[in-house]
NUDO-209243 format. One line per 5 residues: number of its first residue (from 1); for each residue x, y, z of C-alpha. Coordinates in steps of 0.1 Angstrom, whole numbers, plus 5000, padded with zeros to 4 digits. Layout:
N
NUM = X/Y/Z ~ ...
// end
This chain:
505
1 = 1285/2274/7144 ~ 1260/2259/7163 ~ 1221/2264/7178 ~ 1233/2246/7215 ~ 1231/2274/7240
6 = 1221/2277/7275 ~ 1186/2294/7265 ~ 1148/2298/7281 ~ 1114/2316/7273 ~ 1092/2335/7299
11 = 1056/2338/7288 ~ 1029/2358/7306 ~ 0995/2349/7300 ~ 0964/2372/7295 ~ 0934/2359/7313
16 = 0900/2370/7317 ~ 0870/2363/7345 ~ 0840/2348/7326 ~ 0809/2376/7326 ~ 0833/2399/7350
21 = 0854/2423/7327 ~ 0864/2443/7354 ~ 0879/2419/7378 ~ 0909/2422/7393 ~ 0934/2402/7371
26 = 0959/2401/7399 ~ 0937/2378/7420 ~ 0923/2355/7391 ~ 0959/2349/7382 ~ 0974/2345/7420
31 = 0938/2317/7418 ~ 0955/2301/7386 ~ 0987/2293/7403 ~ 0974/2284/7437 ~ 0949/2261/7425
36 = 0981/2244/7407 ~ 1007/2243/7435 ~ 0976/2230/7458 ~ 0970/2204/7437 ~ 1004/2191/7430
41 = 1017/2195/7462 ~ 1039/2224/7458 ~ 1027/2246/7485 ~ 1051/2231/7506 ~ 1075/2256/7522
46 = 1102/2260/7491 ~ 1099/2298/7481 ~ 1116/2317/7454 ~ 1150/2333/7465 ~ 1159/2367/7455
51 = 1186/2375/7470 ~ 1206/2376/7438 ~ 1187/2391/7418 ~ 1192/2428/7403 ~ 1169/2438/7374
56 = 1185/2469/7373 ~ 1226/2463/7368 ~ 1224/2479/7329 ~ 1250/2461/7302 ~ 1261/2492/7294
61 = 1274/2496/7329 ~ 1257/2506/7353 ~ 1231/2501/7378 ~ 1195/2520/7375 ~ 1187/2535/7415
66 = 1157/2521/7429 ~ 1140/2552/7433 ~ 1146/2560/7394 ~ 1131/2526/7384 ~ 1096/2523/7376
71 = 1076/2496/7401 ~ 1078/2471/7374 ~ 1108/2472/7375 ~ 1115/2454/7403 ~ 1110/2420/7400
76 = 1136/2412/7427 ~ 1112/2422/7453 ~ 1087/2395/7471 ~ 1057/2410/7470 ~ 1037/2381/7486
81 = 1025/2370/7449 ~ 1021/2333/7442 ~ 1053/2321/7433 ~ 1061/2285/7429 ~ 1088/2267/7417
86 = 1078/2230/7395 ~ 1098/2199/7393 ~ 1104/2201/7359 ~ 1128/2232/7370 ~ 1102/2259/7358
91 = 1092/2289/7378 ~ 1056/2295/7377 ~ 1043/2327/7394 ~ 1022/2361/7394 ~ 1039/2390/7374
96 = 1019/2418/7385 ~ 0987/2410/7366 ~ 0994/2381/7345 ~ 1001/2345/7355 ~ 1038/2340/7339
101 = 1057/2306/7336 ~ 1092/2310/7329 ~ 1108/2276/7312 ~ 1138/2256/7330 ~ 1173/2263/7315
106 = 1176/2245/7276 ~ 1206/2234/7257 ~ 1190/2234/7224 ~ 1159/2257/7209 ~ 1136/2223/7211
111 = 1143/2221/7243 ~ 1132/2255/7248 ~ 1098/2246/7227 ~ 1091/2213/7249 ~ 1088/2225/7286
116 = 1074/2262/7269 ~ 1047/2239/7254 ~ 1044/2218/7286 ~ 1037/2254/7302 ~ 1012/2259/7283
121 = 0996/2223/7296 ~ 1002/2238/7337 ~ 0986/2268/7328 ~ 0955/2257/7316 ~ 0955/2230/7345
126 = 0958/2257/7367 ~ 0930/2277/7353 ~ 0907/2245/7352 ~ 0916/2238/7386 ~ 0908/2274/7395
131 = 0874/2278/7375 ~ 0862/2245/7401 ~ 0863/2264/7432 ~ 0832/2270/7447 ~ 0814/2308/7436
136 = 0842/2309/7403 ~ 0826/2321/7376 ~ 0854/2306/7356 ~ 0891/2317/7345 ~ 0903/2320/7304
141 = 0943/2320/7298 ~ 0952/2333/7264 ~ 0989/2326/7251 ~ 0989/2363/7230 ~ 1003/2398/7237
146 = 0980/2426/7238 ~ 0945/2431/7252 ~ 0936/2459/7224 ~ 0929/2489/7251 ~ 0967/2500/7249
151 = 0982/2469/7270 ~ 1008/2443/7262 ~ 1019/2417/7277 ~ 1053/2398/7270 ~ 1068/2368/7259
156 = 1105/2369/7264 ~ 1137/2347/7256 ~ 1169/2345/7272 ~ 1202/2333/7259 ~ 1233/2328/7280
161 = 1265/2345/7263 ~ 1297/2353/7270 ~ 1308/2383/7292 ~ 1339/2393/7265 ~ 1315/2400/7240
166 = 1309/2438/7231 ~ 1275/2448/7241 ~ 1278/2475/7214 ~ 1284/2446/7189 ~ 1253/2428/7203
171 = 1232/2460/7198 ~ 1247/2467/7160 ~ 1240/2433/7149 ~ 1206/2420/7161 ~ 1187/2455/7160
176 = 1180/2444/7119 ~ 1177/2407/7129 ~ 1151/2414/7156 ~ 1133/2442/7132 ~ 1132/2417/7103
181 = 1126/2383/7118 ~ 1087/2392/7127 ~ 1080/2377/7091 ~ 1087/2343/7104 ~ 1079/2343/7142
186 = 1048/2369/7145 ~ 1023/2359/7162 ~ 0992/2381/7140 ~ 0973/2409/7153 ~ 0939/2423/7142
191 = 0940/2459/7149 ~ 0971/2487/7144 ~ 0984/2511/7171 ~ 0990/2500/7205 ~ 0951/2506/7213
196 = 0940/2488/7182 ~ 0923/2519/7166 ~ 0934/2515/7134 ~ 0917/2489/7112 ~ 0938/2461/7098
201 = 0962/2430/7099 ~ 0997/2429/7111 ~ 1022/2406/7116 ~ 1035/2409/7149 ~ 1016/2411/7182
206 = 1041/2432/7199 ~ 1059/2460/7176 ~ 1034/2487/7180 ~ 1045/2489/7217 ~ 1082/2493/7211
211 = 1094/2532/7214 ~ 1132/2532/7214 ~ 1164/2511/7200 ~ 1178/2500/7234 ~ 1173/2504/7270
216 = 1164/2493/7300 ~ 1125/2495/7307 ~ 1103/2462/7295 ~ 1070/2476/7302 ~ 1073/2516/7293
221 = 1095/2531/7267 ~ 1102/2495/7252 ~ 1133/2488/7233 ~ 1144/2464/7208 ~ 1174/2458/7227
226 = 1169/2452/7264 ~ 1204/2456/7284 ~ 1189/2442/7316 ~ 1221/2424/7329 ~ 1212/2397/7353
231 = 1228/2365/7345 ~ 1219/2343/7367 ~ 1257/2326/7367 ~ 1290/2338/7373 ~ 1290/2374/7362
236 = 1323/2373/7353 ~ 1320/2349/7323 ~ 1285/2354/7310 ~ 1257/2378/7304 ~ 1220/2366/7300
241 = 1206/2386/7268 ~ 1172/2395/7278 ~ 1149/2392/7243 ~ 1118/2412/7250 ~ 1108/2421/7212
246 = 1093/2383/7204 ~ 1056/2372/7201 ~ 1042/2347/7223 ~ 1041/2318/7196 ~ 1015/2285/7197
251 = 1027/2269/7167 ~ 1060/2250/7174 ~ 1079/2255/7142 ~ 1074/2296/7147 ~ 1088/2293/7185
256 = 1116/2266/7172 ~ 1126/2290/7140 ~ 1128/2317/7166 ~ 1151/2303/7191 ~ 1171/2285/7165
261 = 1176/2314/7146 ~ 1188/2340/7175 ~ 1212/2316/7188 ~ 1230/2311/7153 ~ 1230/2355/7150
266 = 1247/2355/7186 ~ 1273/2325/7176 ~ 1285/2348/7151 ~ 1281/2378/7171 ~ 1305/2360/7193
271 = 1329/2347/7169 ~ 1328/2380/7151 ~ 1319/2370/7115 ~ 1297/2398/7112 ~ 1306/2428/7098
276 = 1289/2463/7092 ~ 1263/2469/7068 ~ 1230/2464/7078 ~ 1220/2492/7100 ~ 1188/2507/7099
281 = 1182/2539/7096 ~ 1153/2547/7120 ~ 1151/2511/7131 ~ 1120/2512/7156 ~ 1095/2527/7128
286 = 1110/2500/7103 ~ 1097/2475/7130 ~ 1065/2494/7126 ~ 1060/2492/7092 ~ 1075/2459/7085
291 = 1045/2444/7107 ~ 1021/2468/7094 ~ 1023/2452/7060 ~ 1014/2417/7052 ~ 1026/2416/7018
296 = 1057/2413/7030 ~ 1067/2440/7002 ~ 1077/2472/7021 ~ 1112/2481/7021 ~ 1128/2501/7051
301 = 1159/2523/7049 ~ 1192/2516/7060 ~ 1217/2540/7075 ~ 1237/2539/7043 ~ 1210/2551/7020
306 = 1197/2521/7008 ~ 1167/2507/7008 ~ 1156/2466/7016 ~ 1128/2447/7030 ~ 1125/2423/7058
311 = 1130/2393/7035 ~ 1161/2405/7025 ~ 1173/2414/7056 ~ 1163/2373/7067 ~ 1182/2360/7034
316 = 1215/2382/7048 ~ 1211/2367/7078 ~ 1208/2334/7066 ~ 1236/2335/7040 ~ 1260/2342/7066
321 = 1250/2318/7089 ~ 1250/2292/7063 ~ 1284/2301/7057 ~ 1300/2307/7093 ~ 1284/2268/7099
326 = 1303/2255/7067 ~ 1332/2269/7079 ~ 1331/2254/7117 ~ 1342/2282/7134 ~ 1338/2270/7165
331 = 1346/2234/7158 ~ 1327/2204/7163 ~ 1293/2210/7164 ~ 1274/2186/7197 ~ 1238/2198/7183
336 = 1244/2197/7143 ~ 1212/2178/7136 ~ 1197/2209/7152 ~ 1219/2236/7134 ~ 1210/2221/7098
341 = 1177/2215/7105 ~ 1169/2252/7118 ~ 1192/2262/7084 ~ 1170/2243/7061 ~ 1141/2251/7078
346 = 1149/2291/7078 ~ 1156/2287/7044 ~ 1121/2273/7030 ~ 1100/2294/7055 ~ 1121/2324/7034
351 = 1116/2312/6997 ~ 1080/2302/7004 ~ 1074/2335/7018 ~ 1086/2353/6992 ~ 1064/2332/6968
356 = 1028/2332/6983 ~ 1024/2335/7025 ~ 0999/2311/7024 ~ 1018/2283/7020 ~ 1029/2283/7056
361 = 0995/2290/7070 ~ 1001/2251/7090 ~ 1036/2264/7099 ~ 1036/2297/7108 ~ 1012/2319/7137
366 = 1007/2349/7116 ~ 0995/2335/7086 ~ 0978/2306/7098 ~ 0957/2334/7117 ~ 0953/2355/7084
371 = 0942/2322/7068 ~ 0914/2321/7093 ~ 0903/2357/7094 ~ 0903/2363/7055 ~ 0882/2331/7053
376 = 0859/2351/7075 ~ 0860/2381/7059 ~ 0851/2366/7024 ~ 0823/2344/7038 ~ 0805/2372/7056
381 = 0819/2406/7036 ~ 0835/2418/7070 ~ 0857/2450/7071 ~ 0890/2445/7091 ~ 0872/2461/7123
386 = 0846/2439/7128 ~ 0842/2424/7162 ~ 0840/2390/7151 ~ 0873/2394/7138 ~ 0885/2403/7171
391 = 0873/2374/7182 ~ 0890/2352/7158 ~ 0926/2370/7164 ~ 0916/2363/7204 ~ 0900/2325/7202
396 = 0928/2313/7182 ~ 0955/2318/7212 ~ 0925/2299/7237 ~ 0948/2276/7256 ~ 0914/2256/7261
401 = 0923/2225/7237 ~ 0879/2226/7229 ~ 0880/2259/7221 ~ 0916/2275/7207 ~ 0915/2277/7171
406 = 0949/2267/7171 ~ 0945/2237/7191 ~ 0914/2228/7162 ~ 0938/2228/7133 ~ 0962/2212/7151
411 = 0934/2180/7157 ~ 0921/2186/7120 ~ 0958/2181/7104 ~ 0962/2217/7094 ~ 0989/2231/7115
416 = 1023/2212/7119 ~ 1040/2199/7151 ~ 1077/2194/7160 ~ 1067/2177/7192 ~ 1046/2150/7204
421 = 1017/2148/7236 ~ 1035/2122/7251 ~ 1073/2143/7255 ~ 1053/2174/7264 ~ 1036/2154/7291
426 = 1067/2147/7303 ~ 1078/2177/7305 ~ 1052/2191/7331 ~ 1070/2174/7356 ~ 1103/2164/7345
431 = 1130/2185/7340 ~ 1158/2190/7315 ~ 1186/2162/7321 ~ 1217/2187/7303 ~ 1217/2219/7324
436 = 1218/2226/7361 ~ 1179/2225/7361 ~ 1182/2187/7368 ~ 1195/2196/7399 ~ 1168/2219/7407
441 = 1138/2197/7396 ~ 1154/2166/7417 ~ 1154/2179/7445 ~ 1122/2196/7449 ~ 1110/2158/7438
446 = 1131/2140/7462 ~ 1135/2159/7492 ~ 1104/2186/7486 ~ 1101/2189/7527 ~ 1139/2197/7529
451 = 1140/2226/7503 ~ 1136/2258/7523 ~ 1136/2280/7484 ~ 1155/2283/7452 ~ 1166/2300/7424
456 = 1178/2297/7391 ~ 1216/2297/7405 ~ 1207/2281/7438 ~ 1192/2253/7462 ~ 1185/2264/7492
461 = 1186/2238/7521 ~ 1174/2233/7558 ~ 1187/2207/7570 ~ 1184/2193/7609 ~ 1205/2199/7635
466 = 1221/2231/7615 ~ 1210/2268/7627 ~ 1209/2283/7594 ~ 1197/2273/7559 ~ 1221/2259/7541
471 = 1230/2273/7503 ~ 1245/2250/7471 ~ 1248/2273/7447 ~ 1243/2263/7409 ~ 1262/2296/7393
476 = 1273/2273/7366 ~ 1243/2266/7342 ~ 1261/2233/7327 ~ 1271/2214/7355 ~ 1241/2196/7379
481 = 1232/2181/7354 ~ 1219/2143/7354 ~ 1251/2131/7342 ~ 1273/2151/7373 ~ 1251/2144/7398
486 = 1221/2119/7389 ~ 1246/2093/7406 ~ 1240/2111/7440 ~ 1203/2111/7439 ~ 1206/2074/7435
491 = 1229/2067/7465 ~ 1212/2090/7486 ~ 1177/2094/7497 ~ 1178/2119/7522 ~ 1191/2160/7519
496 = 1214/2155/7542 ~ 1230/2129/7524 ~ 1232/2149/7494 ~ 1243/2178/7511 ~ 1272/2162/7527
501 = 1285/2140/7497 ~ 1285/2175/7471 ~ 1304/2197/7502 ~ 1322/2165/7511 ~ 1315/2169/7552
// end
């Protein structure tokens, strides 16, 4: 009955070589994080641990063999990639050939919003910091999806749930969600087809480049359900459901709607109060057409027979979640001001949409981007595959704050914020104080020289006088927090002191 959840984004980030279209992306974006670690003092000795890792145990039981898996694939290999890890709990590194920042563990989808948004702040450090080197021609970060010659990019969102649950349950019940909730969270896209050869507006960023319902892959073959099974805690109680299918969002209400959404759909999911019903028929070429139509009018098949569009799909959604929260199914609710506020604002995002679009263009990506481009298209008589339009779909996901169209309306008072400049500020450095990221971010601040590397469910030590490095493991993504442990930071200023107090030697 609630939005509280142990939850995180992970958003790569296209970028681009000023007057160079053909550099190698893997070196600007290993420059973007260098030039960050460097001058923040993280290129200390703390490295990412990988040890246990395993992007290819499959929910459905199994584990893909290494020689199966495609190279990207393995993300639990060091490749020698920049790689840091922030104090704010955040992992920001190289995937392959995008600069990726992955957001500490949340308890809330504002949470989740806050340090994403504060990502978006080191990245563009970073690429500002990278652009001042001596011979750089200059570095551009984008927060979008695609590069319109066939390549995407992702922006994915993980949600801690519990092990018991059915995966088949998982798969039966979000497949319409995820299909259907595009009409609140897309990001806009100029351009149809993965390569962008068909003229035209869509709604979502990413849908073109997802082939199947559910498996494994992220960057071939894409599914709407991703069964990657790497928890990062105790795989005995949980599961970490690995959300591929999103856009990367820069307005805050989209990204909040988003997380606040999923994370009612998997409360029920895990209280089973949904029932069958909603099944899609063919449900990747309903994702399709759903974002191929702006009008928010075409109706996709279900596996019943009937017919219904993504609208109604949201309302059924909503109506049960409305419900399952009136009821309290899972009693008291510790984030309620959350839970109504992401119902009531679900609810006039869905009535407003079904009136006229437009009246969310200052609340929502997509059509605060079709806003821009039909003014565009009426002032100079531009057909929908014009290059300036292009440009417009490209500029307005500019992470530089002079130059992002988003960031303008933003300054003009025509896009809405949840958040403020001073909390996101925060965040670049300071870390969650409810989940075991606390623990994380504190001790890279306090003892950075003493951290030999970490991971999302460890803190790895070395500590003098001892042989071998020297593990506390964080497998449970509640505890660490500044309430269990900010009383030993204050009592003790040194590793070793913390190290002996939490394994009481």
């Amino acid at each position: 009955m609630t939005v509280r959840r142990v939850m995180g984004s992970e958003v790569e980030y296209g970028i681009s070589v000023k007057g160079q279209p053909t550099a190698n992306q893997m070196v600007a974006s290993t420059q973007v994080v260098n030039a960050y670690a460097s001058a923040h003092g993280l290129t200390r000795r703390a490295r990412w641990d990988f040890e246990e890792e395993n992007p290819l145990r499959d929910a459905r039981g199994f584990d893909l063999s290494r020689d199966r898996a495609d190279p990207t694939q393995l993300t639990d290999e060091d490749l020698g990639l920049a790689n840091v890890i922030l104090t704010n709990g955040a992992r920001l590194y190289v995937d392959h050939a995008h600069p990726e920042y992955s957001t500490p563990e949340c308890t809330n989808p504002r949470d989740v919003v806050l340090w994403e948004k504060a990502g978006e702040l080191v990245m563009q450090r970073g690429a500002d910091l990278a652009s001042q080197l001596p011979g750089s021609p200059g570095l551009l970060l984008y927060k979008n999806n695609v590069d319109n010659k066939g390549a995407s990019y992702g922006a994915h969102e993980n949600y801690l749930m519990r092990r018991d649950v059915p995966f088949g349950a998982i798969v039966e019940h979000l497949t319409p969600f995820f299909v259907s909730r595009q009409v609140v969270c897309g990001a806009g896209r100029v351009g149809r087809q993965q390569d962008g050869s068909e003229s035209g507006f869509q709604i979502s960023q990413r849908a073109d480049y997802f082939e199947v319902g559910v498996g494994l892959e992220t960057t071939l073959k894409r599914p709407i359900i991703n069964t990657r099974d790497e928890p990062h805690a105790d795989p005995s109680k949980y599961r970490r459901l690995h959300v591929i299918i999103g856009d990367a969002n820069m307005s805050e209400i989209a990204a909040y709607l988003k997380l606040g959404t999923t994370a009612l759909v998997l409360a029920m999911i895990e209280a089973g109060f949904l029932r069958s019903g909603l099944e899609l028929a063919q449900p990747v070429n309903a994702l399709h057409a759903i974002s191929h139509d702006a009008s928010l009018t075409t109706a996709v098949e279900l596996a019943d027979g009937r017919t219904i569009t993504a609208l109604d799909l949201q309302w059924a959604y909503l109506e049960k979640a409305k419900t399952f929260v009136e009821q309290g199914h899972d009693g008291e609710d510790p984030a309620a001001g959350q839970t109504k506020d992401v119902l009531d604002r679900w609810e006039s995002v869905l009535t407003r949409l079904a009136e006229d679009a437009f009246q969310l263009r200052d609340e929502l990506d997509w059509v605060a981007k079709l806003a821009l481009l039909e003014s565009y298209r009426e002032r100079d008589g531009l057909d929908w595959d014009h290059a300036k339009l292009h440009l417009v779909d490209l500029q307005y996901a500019d992470l530089r704050p002079e130059k992002g169209l988003y960031h303008r309306l933003v300054r003009s008072g025509r896009m809405k914020r949840l958040l403020s400049d001073t909390e996101v500020e925060r965040a670049v450095t300071q870390p969650p104080d409810d989940t075991r990221a606390y623990f994380r971010g504190q001790c890279l601040t306090r003892y950075p020289e003493a951290v030999a590397a970490a991971s999302w469910d460890s803190v790895i030590f070395d500590l003098p006088g001892r042989d071998t490095l020297q593990r506390i493991p964080t497998m449970e993504p509640l505890r660490g927090t500044r309430e269990h442990v900010g009383g030993l930071f204050e009592a003790h200023d040194t590793a070793q002191g913390l190290f002996d107090a939490i394994t009481g030697r």
